[in-house]
N, C-alpha and C positions, 0 to 999 in steps of 0.2 A: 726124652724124659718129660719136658716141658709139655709136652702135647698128651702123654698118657696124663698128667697130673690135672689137666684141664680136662681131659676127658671124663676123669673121674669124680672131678667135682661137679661137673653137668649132670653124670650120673644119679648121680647122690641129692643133687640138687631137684631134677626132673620126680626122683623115687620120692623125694620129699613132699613136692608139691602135689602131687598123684595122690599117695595119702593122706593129707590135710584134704583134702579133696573130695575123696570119698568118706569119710570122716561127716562133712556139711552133705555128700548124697544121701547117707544113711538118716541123716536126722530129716532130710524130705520127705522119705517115707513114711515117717511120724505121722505125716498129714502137714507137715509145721510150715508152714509158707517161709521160702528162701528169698535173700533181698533177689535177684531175679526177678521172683513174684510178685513182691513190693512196689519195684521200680516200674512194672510191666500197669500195674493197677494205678500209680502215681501220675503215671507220663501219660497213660493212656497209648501205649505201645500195639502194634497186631503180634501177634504168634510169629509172624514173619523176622518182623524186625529183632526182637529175642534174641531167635536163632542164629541171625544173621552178627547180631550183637555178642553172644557167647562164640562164635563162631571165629572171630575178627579178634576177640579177647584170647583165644587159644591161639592163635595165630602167632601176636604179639607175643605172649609168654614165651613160646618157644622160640622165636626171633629175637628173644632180651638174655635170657638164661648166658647162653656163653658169653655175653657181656657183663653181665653183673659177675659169672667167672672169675673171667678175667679179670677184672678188675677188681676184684679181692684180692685176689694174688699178686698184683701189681702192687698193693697197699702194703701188703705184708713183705715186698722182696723191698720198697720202700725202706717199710720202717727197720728192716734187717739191715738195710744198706746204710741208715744213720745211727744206730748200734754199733756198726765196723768204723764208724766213723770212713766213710765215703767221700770222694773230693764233693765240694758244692757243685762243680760241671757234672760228675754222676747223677747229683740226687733230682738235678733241674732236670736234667732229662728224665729220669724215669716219672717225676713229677708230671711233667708234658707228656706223657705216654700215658699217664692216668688222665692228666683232662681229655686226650684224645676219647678215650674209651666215655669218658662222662659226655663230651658235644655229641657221641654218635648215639648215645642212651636217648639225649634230650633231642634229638632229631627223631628217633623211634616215637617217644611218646607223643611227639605233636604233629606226627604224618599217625598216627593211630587216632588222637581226640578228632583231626579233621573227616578219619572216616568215620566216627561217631555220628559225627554232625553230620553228616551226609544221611546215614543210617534213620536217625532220632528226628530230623528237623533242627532248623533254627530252635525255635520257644523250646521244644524239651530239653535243647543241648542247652538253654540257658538257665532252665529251673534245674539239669544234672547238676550247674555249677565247676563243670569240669574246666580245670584250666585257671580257677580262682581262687580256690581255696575255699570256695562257699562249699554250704554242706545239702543245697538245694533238695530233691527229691530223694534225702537218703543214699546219694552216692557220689555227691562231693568230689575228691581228688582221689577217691580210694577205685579200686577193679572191683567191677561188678560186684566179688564175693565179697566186697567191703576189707577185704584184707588193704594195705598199701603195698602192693606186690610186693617184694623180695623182705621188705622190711618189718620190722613191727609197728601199730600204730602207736603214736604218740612218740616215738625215740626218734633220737636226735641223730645226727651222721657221726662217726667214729673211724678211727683208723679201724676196727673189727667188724664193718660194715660191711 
């Protein structure tokens, strides 16, 4: 049951992101320049590196999804488990089976900035700002499409995160 349920939010999750997705292709065809475009004009990027850039970003997303899954559902069997009022030895563990899932996120994202920097160079990885919170060449902390992956920009973390 636990494995169709996570299946289904991947599902759901993947169908999500696909349309937001195509949503931002359609307005390329406008003629509108996408931050892709932006960034590529900023950095002074080749077509190669883009590619290779969009390419490593689809990579990652699909490599993160069942983790952010997961660990929704972990958040919520949490906070259902201190509504039943659960021993503290429950709630510590399940607690610790959510940091588990957070250090293997925060492992993803800095084996993914390091192949950025591989990708981009030294100086452009320093004017992206990635990894600081600066907002350098217009894509700061955020994923290419300037989203902040799973989340919205500007919101804070929540047990509904």
């Amino acid at each position: 049951m636990k494995k169709i349920t996570i299946l289904m939010i991947t599902l759901l999750t993947v169908t999500t992101v696909w349309a937001q997705g195509m949503g931002r292709m359609q307005g390329m065809k406008s003629g509108q320049p996408g931050p892709g475009m932006m960034m590529q004009e900023r950095l002074n990027l080749t077509d190669e590196q883009v590619t290779q850039l969009q390419d490593l970003r689809l990579v990652h997303q699909k490599e993160v999804i069942p983790y952010h899954s997961d660990l929704k559902i972990k958040r919520l069997e949490l906070r259902e488990m201190i509504a039943k009022g659960e021993s503290e030895k429950a709630l510590l563990k399940k607690n610790e089976e959510i940091n588990e899932i957070k250090t293997k996120l925060s492992e993803l994202r800095l084996k993914h900035q390091l192949k950025v920097r591989e990708i981009v160079g030294e100086e452009n990885f320093k004017l992206m700002g990635i990894g600081r919170g600066a907002k350098g060449a217009g894509m700061g902390n955020r994923c290419m499409d300037g989203s902040r992956g799973f989340g919205r920009p500007g919101r804070g973390y929540s047990w509904d995160d």
